[in-house]
C-alpha positions as CSV (number, residue, x, y, z in Angstrom):
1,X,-7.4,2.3,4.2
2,X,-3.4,2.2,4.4
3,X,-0.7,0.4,6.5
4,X,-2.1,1.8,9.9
5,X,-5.8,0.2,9.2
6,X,-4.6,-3.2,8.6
7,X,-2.2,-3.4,11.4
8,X,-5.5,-1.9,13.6
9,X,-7.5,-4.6,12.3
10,X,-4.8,-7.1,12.9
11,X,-4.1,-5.9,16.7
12,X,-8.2,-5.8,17.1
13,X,-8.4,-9.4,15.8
14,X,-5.7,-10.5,18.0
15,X,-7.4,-9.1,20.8
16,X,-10.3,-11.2,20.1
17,X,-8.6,-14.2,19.7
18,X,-6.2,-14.1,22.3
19,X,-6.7,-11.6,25.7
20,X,-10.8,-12.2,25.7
21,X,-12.5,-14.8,27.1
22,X,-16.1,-14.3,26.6
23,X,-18.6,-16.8,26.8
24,X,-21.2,-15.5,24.2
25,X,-23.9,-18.2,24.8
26,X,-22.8,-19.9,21.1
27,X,-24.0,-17.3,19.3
28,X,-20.9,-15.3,18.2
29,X,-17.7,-17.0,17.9
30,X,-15.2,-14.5,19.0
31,X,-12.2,-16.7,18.0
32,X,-13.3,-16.9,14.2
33,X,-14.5,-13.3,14.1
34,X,-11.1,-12.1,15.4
35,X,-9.1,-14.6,13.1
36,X,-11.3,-13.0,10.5
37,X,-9.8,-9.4,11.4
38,X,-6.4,-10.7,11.7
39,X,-6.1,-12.1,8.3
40,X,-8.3,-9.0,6.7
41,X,-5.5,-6.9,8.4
42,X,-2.8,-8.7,6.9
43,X,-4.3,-8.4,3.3
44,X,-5.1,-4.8,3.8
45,X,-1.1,-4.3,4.9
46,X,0.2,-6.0,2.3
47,X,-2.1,-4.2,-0.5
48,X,-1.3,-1.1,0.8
49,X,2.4,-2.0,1.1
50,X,2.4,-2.9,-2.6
51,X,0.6,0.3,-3.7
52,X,2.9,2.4,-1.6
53,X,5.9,1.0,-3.3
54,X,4.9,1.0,-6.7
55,X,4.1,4.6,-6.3
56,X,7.9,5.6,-5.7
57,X,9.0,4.5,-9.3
58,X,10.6,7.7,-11.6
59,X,10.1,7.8,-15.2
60,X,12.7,8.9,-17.6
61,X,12.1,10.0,-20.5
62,X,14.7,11.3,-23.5
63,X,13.7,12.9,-26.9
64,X,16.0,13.5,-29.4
65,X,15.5,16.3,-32.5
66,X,17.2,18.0,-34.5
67,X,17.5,21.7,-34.6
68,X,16.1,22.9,-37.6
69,X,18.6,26.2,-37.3
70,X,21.8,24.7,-36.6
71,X,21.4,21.0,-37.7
72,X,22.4,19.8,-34.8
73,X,21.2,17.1,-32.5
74,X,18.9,18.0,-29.3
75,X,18.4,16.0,-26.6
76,X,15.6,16.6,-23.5
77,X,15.2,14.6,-20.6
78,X,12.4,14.7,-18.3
79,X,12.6,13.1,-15.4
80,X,9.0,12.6,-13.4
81,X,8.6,11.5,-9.6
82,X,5.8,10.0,-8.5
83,X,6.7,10.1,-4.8
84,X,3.9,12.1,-2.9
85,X,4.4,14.8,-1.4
86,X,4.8,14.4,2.1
């Protein structure tokens, strides 16, 4: 599920709630069930949201040696991405 499933289940629930009006014989609640959907969509927006942020951090990373033929100090950065690719 990502951003477009919650905002589907959001719309859907909306839907529910407030363009039908279907008498179901008091059986199903439509209202409830569609608040249901629009506050599952909201959670599934915001989780996905979170998870697609916090996969755009970079990681840096330095070592430092020493050359054991010169003496001299070496430093290596790596820098890592963690974007997708698209």
């Amino acid at each position: 599920m990502g951003i477009g499933s919650g905002i589907a289940l959001f719309v859907i629930g909306a839907i529910l709630v407030f363009a039908l009006n279907i008498d179901t014989g008091g059986y199903v609640d439509l209202d409830l069930i569609g608040y249901i959907l629009m506050g599952a969509g909201v959670v599934v927006f915001l989780i996905s949201l979170i998870l697609v942020m916090r996969s755009r951090r970079t990681e840096t990373v330095d070592r430092t040696a020493v050359d054991p033929a010169t003496g001299e100090r070496v430093t290596r950065r790596s820098i890592r991405d963690n974007e997708p690719l698209a």
